[in-house]
Steps between C-alpha positions, in 0.01 A plus 500: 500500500705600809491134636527331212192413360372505171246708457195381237179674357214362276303671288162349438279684170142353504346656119133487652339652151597767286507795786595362804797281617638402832817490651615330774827521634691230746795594659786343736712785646416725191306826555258566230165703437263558228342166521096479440258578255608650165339690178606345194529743171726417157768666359596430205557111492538499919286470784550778738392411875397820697469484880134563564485756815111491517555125568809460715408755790656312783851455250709755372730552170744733475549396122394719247234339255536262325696308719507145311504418110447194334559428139548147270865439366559423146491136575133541674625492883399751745766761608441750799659831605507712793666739692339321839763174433706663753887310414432565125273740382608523129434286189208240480488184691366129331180399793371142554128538379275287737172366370 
């Protein structure tokens, strides 16, 4: 940031069954959007997360769907990719699964 500060974002994906997820997003001097309810569909082995419009009318997303996949590594953890992770929108990303 101009002043100095780091800038942080977190990315929180709720699985609520197998067609809808949520995502909340926290942020500390990070701009973001697309957080709220999601569709889920498959693709192949992944999980793609589309932002729900019908559901998210006072949010916007300028992201075209899907915005967020999800998919198991070889070892069994769960990896996550998006264009929306602003400082490095390429490759897939390990997650800390919360129970």
């Amino acid at each position: 940031m101009i002043d100095g500060q780091i800038a942080s974002i977190t990315w929180n994906i709720t699985i609520k069954d197998d067609e809808n997820a949520v995502v909340t997003v926290s942020s500390w001097h990070a701009p973001f959007t697309c957080d709220g309810k999601y569709i889920v569909s498959h693709e192949g082995k992944k999980l793609a997360l589309s932002w729900s419009s019908n559901d998210n009318l006072d949010t916007e997303c300028d992201m075209p769907s899907p915005q967020i996949f999800l998919k198991k590594s070889p070892i069994g953890k769960v990896l996550v990719h998006s264009k929306l992770f602003i400082w490095d929108p390429n490759g897939w990303k390990n997650t800390r699964v919360i129970r």
